[in-house]
KOLRO-766917 format. One record per residue (C-alpha): residue number from 0; residue in one letter; z, x, y. Coordinates in steps of 0.05 Angstrom, whole numbers, plus 32768, in hexadecimal, padded with zeros to 4 digits. Example, Ala and Ser with C-alpha at 12.3 -4.5 7.8 and 13.67 -1.06 7.14 Angstrom:
  num  residu    pz    px    py
    0       a  809C  80F6  7FA6
    1       s  808F  8111  7FEB
***
This chain:
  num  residu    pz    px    py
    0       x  8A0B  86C8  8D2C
    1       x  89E8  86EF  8CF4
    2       x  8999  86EB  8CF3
    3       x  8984  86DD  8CA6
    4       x  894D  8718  8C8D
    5       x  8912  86F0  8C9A
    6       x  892A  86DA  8CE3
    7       x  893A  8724  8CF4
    8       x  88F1  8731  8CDB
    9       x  88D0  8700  8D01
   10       x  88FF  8715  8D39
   11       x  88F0  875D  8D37
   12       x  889E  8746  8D37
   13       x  88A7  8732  8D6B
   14       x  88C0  876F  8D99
   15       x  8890  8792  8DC2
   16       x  8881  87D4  8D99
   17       x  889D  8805  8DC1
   18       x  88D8  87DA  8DAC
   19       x  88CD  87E6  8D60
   20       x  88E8  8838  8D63
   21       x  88D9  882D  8D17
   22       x  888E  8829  8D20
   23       x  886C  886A  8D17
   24       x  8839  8880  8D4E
   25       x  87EB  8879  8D2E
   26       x  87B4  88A8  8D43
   27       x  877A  88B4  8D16
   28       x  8753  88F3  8D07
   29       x  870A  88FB  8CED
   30       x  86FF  893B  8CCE
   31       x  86C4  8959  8CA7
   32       x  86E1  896B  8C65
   33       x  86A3  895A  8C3B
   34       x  865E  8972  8C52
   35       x  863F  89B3  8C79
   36       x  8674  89AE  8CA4
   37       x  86B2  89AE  8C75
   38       x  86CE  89F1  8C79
   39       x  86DA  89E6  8CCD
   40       x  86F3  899E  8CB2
   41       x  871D  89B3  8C7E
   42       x  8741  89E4  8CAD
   43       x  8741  89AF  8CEC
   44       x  8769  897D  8CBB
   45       x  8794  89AD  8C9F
   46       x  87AA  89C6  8CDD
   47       x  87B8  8982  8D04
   48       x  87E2  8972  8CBD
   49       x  880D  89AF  8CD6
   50       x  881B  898F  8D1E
   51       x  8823  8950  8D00
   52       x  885B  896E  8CD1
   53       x  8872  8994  8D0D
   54       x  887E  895F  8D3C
   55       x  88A0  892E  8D0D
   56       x  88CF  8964  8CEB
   57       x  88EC  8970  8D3C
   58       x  88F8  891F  8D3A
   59       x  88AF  8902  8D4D
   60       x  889F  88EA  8D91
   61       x  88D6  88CA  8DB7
   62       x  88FB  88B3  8D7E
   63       x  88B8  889D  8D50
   64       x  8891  88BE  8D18
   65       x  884C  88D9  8D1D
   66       x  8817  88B8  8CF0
   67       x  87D0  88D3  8CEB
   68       x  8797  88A5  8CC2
   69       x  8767  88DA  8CA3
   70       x  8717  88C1  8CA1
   71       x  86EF  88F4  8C82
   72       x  86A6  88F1  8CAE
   73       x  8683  891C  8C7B
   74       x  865F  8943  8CA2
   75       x  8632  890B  8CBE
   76       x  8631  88E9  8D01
   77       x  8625  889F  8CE8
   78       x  866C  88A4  8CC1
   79       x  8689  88C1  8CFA
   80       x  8671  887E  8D23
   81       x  868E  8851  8CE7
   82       x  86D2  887D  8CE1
   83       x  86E3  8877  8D25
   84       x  86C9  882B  8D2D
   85       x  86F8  881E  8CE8
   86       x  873D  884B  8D0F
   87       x  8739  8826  8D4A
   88       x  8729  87E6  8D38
   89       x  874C  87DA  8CED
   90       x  877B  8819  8CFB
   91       x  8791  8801  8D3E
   92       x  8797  8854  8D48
   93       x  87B1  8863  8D8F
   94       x  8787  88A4  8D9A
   95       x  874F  88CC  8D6D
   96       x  8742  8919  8D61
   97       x  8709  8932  8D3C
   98       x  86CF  8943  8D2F
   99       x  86BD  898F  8D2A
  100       x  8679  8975  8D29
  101       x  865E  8972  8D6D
  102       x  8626  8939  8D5E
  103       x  8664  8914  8D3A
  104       x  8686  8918  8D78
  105       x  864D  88FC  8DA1
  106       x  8640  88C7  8D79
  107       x  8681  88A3  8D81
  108       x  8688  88AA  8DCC
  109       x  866B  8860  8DD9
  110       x  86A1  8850  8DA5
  111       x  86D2  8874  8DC9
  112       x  86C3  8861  8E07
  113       x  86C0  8810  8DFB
  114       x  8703  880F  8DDB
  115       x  8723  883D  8E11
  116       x  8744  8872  8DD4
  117       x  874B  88B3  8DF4
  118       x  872B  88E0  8DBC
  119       x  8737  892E  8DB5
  120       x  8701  893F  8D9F
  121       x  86F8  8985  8D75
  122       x  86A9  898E  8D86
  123       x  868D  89CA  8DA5
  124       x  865C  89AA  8DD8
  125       x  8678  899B  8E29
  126       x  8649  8966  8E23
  127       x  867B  8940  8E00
  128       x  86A3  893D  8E3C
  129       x  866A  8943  8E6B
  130       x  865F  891B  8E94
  131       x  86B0  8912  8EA7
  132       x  86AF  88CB  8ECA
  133       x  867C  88B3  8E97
  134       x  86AA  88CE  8E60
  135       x  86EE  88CA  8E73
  136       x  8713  88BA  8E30
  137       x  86F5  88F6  8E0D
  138       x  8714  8943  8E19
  139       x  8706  897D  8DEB
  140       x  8730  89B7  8DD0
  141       x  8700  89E4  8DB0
  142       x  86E6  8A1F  8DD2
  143       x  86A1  89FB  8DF6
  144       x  865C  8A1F  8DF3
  145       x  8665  8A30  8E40
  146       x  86A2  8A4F  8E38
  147       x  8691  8A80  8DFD
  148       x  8649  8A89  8E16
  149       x  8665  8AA0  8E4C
  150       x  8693  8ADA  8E25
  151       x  8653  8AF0  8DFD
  152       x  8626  8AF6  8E3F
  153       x  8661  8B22  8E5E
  154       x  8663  8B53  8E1D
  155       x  860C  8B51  8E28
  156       x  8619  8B70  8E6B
  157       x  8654  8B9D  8E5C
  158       x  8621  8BBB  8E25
  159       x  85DE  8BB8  8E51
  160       x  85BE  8B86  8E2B
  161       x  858E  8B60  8E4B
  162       x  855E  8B44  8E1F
  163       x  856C  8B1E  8DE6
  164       x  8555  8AF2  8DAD
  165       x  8574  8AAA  8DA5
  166       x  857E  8A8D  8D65
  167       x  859B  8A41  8D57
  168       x  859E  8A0D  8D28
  169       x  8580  89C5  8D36
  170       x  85C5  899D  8D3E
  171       x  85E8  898B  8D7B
  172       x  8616  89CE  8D77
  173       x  85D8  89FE  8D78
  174       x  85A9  89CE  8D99
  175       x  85E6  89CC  8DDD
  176       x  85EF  8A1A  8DD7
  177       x  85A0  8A18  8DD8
  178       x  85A7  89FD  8E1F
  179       x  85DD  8A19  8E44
  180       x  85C4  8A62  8E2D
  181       x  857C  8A53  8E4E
  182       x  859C  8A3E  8E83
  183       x  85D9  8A76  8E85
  184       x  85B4  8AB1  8E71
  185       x  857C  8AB7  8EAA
  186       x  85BC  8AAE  8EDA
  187       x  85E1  8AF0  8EC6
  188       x  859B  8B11  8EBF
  189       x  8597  8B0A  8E70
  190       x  8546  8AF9  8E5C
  191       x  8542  8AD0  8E14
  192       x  8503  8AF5  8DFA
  193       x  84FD  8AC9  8DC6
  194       x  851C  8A86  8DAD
  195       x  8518  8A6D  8D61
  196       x  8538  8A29  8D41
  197       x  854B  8A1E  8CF3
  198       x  8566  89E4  8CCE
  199       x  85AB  89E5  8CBE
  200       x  859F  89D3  8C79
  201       x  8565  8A09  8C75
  202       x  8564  8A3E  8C42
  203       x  8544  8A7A  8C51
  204       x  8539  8A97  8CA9
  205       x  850B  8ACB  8C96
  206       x  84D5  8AAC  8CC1
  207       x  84FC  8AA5  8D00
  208       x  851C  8AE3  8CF8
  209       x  84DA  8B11  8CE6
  210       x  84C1  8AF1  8D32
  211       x  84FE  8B0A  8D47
  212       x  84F5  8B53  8D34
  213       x  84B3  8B55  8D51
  214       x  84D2  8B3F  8D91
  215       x  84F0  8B78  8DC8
  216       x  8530  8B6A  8DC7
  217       x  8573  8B8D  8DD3
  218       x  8599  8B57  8DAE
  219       x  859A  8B18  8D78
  220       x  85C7  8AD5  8D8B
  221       x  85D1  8AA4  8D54
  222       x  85EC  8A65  8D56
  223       x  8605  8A31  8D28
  224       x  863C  8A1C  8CF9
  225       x  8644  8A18  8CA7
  226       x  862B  8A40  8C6F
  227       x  85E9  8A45  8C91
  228       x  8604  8A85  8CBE
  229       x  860B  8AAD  8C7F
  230       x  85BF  8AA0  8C6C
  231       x  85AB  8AB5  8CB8
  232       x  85D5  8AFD  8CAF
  233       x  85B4  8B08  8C6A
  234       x  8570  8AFA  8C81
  235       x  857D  8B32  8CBD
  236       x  8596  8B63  8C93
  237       x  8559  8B5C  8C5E
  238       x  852E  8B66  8C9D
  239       x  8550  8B9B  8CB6
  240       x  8559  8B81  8CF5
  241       x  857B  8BBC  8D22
  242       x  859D  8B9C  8D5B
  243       x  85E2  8B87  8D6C
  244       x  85EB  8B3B  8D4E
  245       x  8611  8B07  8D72
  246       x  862E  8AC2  8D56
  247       x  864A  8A89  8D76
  248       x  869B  8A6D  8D6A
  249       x  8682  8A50  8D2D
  250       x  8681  8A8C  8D03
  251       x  86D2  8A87  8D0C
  252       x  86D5  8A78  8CC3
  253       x  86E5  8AB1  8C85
  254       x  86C0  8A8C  8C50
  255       x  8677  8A91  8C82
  256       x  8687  8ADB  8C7E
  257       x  8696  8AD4  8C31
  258       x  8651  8ABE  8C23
  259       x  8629  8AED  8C56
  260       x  865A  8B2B  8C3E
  261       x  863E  8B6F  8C52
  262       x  8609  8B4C  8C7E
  263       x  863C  8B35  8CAD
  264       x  865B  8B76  8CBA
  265       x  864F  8B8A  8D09
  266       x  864B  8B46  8D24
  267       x  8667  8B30  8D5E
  268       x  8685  8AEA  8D73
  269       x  86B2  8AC6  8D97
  270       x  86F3  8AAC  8D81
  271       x  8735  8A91  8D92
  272       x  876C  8AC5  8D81
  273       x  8786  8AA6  8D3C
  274       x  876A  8AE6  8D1C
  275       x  877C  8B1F  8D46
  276       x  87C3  8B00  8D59
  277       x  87F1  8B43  8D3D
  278       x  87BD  8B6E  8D6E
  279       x  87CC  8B40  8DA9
  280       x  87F7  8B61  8DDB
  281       x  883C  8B49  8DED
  282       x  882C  8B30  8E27
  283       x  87F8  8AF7  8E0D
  284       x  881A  8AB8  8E1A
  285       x  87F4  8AA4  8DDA
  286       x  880B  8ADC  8DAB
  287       x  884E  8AB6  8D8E
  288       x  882A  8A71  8D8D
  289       x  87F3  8A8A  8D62
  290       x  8825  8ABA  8D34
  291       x  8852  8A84  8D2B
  292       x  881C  8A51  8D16
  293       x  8800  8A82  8CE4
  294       x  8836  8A8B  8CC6
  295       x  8846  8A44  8CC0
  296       x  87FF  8A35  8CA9
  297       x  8805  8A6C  8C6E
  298       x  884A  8A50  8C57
  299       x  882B  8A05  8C57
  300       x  87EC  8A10  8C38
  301       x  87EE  8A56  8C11
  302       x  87BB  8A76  8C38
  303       x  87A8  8A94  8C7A
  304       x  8788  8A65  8CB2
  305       x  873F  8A5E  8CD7
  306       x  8741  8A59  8D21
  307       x  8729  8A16  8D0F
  308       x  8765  89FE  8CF7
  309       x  8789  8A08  8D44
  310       x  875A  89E1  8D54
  311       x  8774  899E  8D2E
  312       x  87BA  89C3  8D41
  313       x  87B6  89C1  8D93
  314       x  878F  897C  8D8B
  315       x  87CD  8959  8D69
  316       x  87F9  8978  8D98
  317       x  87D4  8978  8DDD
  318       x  87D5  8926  8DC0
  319       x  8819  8924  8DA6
  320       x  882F  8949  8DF3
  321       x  8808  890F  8E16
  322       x  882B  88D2  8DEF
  323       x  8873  88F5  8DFC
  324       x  8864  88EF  8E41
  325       x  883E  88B1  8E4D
  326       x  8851  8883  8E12
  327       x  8827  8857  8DEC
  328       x  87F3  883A  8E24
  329       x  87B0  885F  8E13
  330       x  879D  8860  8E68
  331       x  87E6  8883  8E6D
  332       x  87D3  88B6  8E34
  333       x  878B  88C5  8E50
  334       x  87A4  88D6  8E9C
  335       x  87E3  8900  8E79
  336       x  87AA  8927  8E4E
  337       x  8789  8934  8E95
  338       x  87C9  8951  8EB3
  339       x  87D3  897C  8E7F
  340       x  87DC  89C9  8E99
  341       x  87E6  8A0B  8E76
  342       x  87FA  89F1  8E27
  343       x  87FE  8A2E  8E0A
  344       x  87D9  8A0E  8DC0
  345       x  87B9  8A39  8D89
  346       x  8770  8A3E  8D9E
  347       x  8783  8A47  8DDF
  348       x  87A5  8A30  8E29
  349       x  8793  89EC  8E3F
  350       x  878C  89D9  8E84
  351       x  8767  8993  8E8C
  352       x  875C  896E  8ECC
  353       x  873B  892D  8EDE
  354       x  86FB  8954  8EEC
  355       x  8703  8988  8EB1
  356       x  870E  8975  8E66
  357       x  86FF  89AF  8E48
  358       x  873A  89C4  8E4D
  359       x  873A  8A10  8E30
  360       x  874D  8A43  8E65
  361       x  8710  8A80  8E5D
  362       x  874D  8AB7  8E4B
  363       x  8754  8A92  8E06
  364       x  8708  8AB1  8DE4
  365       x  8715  8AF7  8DCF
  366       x  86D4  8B19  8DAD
  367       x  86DC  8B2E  8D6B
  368       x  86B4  8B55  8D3C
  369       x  86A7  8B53  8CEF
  370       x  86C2  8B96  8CD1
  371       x  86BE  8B9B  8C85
  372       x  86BF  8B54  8C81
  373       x  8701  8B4D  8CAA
  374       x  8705  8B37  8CF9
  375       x  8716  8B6B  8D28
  376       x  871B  8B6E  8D6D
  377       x  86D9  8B82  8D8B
  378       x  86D4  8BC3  8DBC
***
């Protein structure tokens, strides 16, 4: 017997959804592309638009499209809360990924945690996943301020540097690289001489950085995100500041050297490989990943990519990988995020655990340099 249209409807309504191979597959994405922090957001979206793309053009996962809902955060922390309180409860959204901004990220993790969404998150802070059994829905795929800490303090030593000046900005990303580098430093006998904060929003570091050049130091670290980096660099230069200068991840981003131009040249930071990926040699597992989503990137959107941009990349896809696996139950999606070993993403090779959701393996960072406004490889 032949079900009439509206029977079939009602009939199909009432299928379990995994039934329903028409149904796309929702996850939602908060991304800062207004604000201070829109030129990481910007990238982050653009980049999880080119897994999206990716993943349905091969035929989606098991059999279903790929839908991503977009909520802009602006920047700010309370619109993070309401974007990711609106994609889980109005979006029904089975997983998040966003924000770049670490205090974004924070303030969602009650959120997060209540509903039982495992979120990606693409904030810079372990604290975000830290700690592990009081935040088990949350895992991060940025580089964390451990991890690239960690690469600066071993260039320090290769170079005999062992005192140094600390700068920071006052949000969550400088205020979290603030305290693991007190804490790191003295332990691979580094001494912070001297330790100045600015606004992110401030104008003018010639304070801070005049107490810095009266200071004995070997070395400058500076560490933030957004425009503000450029106004740091042009303040040392105007002082004449004569040591080496060191920046955090978030300097991974052309325009910031743009706007600082000439004062940028010599500094030092670590970076995924998205830059360097032609100098890689062969035998980097990540060397045809990162060429081939370059190239991909330039053909989509006309120009060349930030490393922030793998970063919305390997989220969608560490996600997409998980759901593949486990199917549609969020618990199933969470543990198949923790078991997770070895994808070879953009930013880097994942490796999560039940006790680690970090996730970066520590051969990902390679230290560039700022050379005539490009990124090189640093000696």
């Amino acid at each position: 017997m032949r079900l009439k249209p509206l029977m079939l409807a009602a009939a199909l309504a009432l299928l379990p959804p995994h039934a329903q191979a028409a149904d796309p597959i929702k996850i939602g994405a908060m991304f800062e592309t207004s604000g201070f922090l829109a030129g990481l957001g910007n990238q982050g979206l653009l980049g999880a638009q080119l897994a999206l793309e990716e993943i349905n053009k091969a035929g989606g996962i098991n059999g279903r499209t790929l839908e991503m809902v977009h909520v802009n955060t602006e920047s700010d922390e309370t619109k993070a809360l309401i974007a990711a309180k609106r994609l889980i409860e109005r979006d029904k959204v089975l997983a998040l990924i966003g924000a770049m901004n670490s205090g974004a990220s924070f303030s969602i993790l009650d959120t997060v945690q209540r509903a039982e969404v495992p979120l990606v998150s693409n904030g810079a802070s372990r604290k975000i996943v830290q700690p592990v059994e009081k935040k088990q829905w949350a895992f991060l795929v940025p580089m964390t301020d451990v991890l690239v800490i960690g690469r600066i303090i071993e260039d320090l030593k290769k170079k005999g540097i062992t005192k140094i000046a600390l700068m920071n900005a006052d949000t969550a990303f400088g205020l979290s690289a603030r305290e693991q580098w007190e804490r790191m430093a003295p332990e691979a006998g580094i001494k912070i001489v001297t330790q100045q904060t600015f606004a992110n929003n401030d104008q003018d570091m010639t304070p801070q950085v005049t107490k810095i050049r009266d200071q004995d130091i070997q070395a400058l670290v500076m560490w933030a995100t957004g425009p503000v980096q450029a106004i740091v660099f042009k303040n040392i230069a105007q002082l004449g500041l004569k040591v080496p200068v060191y920046a955090s991840h978030g300097l991974s981003d052309p325009n910031i050297v743009k706007l600082a131009g000439p004062a940028a040249d010599g500094i030092k930071f670590p970076s995924s490989k998205t830059y360097v990926a032609e100098s890689l040699p062969d035998s980097d597992p990540q060397k045809p990943v990162v060429i081939k989503f370059n190239e991909a990137f330039q053909k989509k959107f006309g120009n060349a990519p930030a490393s922030f941009a793998g970063n919305g990349y390997d989220s969608v896809m560490i996600l997409a990988a998980a759901i593949k696996s486990a199917g549609t139950d969020a618990k199933a999606i969470r543990a198949a995020i923790e078991k997770t070993k070895g994808h070879i993403g953009v930013t880097g090779i994942y490796t999560y655990s039940p006790q680690d959701h970090y996730g970066l393996e520590p051969q990902s960072v390679v230290m560039l340099e700022i050379k005539n406004g490009k990124f090189e490889l640093a000696k």
